[in-house]
C-alpha positions as CSV (number, residue, x, y, z in Angstrom):
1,X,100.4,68.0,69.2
2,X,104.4,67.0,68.4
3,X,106.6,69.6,69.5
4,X,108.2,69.4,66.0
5,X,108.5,71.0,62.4
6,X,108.5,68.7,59.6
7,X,109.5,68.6,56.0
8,X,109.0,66.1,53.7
9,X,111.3,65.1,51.2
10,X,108.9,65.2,48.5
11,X,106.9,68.2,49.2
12,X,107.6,72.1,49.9
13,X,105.7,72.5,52.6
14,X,106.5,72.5,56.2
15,X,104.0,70.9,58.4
16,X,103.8,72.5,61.9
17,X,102.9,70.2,64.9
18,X,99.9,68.0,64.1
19,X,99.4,69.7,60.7
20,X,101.7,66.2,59.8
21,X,98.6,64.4,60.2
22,X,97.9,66.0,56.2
23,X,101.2,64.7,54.8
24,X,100.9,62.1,51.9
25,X,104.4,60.7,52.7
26,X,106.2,60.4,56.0
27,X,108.9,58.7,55.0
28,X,112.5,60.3,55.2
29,X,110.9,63.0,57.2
30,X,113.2,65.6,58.6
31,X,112.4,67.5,61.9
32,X,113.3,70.1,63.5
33,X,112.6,70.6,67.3
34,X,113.0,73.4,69.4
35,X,114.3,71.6,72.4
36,X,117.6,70.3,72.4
37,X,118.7,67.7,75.4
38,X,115.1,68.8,77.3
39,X,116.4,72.5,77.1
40,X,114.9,75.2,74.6
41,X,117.9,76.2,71.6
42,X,115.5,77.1,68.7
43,X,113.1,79.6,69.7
44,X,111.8,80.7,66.1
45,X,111.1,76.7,65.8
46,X,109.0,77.4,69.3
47,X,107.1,80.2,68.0
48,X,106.2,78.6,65.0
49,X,105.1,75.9,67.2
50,X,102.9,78.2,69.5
51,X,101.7,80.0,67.0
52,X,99.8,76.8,65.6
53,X,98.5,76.1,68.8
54,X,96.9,79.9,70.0
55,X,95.7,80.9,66.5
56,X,94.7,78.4,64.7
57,X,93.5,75.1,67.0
58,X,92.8,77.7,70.3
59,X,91.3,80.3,67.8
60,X,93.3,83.1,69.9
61,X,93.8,86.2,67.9
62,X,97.4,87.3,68.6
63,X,97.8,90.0,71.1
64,X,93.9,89.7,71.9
65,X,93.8,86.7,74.4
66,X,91.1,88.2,77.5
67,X,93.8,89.2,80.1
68,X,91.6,86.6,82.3
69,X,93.1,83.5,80.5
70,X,95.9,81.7,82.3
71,X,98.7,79.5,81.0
72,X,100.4,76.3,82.4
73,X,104.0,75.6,81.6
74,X,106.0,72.4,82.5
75,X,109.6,72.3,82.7
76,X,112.2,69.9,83.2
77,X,113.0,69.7,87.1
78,X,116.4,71.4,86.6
79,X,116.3,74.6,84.0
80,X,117.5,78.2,83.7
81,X,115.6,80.8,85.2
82,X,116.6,83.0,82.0
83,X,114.5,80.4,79.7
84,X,111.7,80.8,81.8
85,X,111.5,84.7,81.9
86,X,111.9,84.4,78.2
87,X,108.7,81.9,77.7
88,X,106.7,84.9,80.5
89,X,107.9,87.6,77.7
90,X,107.0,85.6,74.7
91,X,103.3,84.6,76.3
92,X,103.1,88.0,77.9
93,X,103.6,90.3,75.0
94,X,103.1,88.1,71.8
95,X,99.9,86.6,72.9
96,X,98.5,88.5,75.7
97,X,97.8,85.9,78.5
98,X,96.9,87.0,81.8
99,X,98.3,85.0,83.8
100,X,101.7,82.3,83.5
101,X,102.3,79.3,85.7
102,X,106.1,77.4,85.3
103,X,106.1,74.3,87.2
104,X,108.1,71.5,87.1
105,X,105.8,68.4,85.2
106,X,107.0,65.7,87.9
107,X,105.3,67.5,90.8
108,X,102.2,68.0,88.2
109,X,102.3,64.7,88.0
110,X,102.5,63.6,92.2
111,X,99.7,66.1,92.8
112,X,97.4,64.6,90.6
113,X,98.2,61.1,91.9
114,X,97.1,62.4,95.1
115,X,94.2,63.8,94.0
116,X,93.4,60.6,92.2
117,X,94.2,58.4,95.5
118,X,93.1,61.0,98.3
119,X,94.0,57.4,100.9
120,X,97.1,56.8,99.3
121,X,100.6,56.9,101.4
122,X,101.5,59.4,99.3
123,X,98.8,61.9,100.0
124,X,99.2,61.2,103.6
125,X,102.6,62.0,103.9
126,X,103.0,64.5,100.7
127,X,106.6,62.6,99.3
128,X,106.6,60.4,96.6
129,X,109.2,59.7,93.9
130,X,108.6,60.4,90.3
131,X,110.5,58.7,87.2
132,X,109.7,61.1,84.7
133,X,111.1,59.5,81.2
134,X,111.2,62.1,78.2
135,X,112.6,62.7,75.2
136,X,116.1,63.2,75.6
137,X,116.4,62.3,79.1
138,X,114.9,60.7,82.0
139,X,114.6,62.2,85.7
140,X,113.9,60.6,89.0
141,X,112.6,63.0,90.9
142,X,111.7,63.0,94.6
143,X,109.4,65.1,96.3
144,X,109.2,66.4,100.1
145,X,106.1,68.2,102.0
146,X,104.8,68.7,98.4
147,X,108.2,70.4,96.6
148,X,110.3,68.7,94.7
149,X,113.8,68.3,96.5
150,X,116.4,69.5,93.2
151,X,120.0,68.5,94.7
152,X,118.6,65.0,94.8
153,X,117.3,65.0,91.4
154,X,119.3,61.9,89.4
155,X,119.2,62.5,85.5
156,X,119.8,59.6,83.0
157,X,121.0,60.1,79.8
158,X,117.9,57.9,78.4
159,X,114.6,58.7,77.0
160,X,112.2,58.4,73.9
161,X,114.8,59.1,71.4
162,X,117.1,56.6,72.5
163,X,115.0,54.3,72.2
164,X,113.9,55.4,68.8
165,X,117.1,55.2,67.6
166,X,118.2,51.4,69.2
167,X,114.4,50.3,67.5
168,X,115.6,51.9,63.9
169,X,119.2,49.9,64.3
170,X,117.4,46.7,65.3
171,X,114.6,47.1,62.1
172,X,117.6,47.9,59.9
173,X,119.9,45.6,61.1
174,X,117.3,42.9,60.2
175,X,114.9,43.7,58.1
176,X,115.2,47.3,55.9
177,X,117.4,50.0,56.3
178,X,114.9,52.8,58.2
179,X,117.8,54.8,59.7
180,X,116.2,58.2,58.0
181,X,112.8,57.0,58.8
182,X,112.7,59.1,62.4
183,X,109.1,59.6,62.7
184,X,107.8,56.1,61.3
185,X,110.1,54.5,63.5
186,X,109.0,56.5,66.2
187,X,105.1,55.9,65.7
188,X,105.8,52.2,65.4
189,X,107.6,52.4,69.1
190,X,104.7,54.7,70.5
191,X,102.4,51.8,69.0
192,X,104.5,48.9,70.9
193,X,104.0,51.0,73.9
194,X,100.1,51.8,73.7
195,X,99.5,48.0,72.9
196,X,101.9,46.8,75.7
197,X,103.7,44.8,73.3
198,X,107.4,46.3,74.1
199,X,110.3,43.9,73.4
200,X,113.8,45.6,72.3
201,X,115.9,42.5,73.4
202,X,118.0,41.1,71.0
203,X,117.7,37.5,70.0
């Protein structure tokens, strides 16, 4: 599901997460996110967010979720430990889950590479290194003995929305002028990527 709010410039209606998927017309699409550089800013735009996903596509009545159901919650390898006792509050009280798991999504990732690859180096040792390429940003991330190592965590300033943007200046630059077309662009470069046909050098 995207992590965003929409609103369409011809329509009322604001289309939460994959509810998108019903809009007539995506171009000049606003969208409203509520994570700003990988952190959470906008937590009513979060709530919305959650709320589409535990009532309606988990079917989870609010505040009646067993107390034996579990939650998993990746974070960024270097966060606030104030954001994550907010998202335990908001699961905790607004939706009654029994039990919350924060973890960082890089070691996620290295544990199910060695559970994929039981004979690999990797599993043998427990290290590996993890480029972990996001929205706003993109982490190299190493991980020791099965933990990842955070004063050796190397953060560049480039992910999926740079990216977006440099693919909306080449397309308007040469073709038409799609710099308030966000989330077409965006499909378009998610396309290039599923197909393998990824090319943002200029002539």
């Amino acid at each position: 599901m995207p992590a965003f709010v929409f609103k369409a410039k011809g329509e009322r209606r604001v289309f939460v997460g994959d509810q998108i998927e019903s809009c007539k017309d995506i171009t000049a699409l606003s969208l409203k996110s509520p994570f700003e550089k990988g952190y959470i800013l906008d937590w009513d735009c979060l709530q919305d967010l959650l709320e589409r996903a535990f009532s309606e596509l988990l079917k989870a009545n609010k505040g009646l979720t067993t107390k034996g159901s579990y939650c998993i919650c990746t974070q960024p390898p270097i966060t606030f430990s104030s954001v994550n006792r907010r998202i335990c509050d908001l699961l905790f009280k607004s939706y009654g889950v029994g039990f919350v798991c924060i973890a960082p999504s890089p070691l996620l990732t290295h544990l199910r590479h060695i559970s994929l690859h039981p004979r690999s180096v990797g599993a043998s040792s427990k290290c590996g290194i993890v480029v972990d390429a996001g929205f706003s940003f993109t982490h190299i991330v190493p991980i020791v003995d099965g933990k990842v190592v955070t004063p050796a965590v190397i953060r560049c300033t480039i992910g999926g929305k740079f990216l977006t943007n440099y693919l909306k200046e080449l397309v308007s630059y040469r073709a038409w002028n799609m710099m308030d077309d966000y989330y077409l662009i965006n499909d378009v470069k998610v396309s290039m990527f599923t197909l393998g046909r990824v090319s943002l050098k200029e002539d």
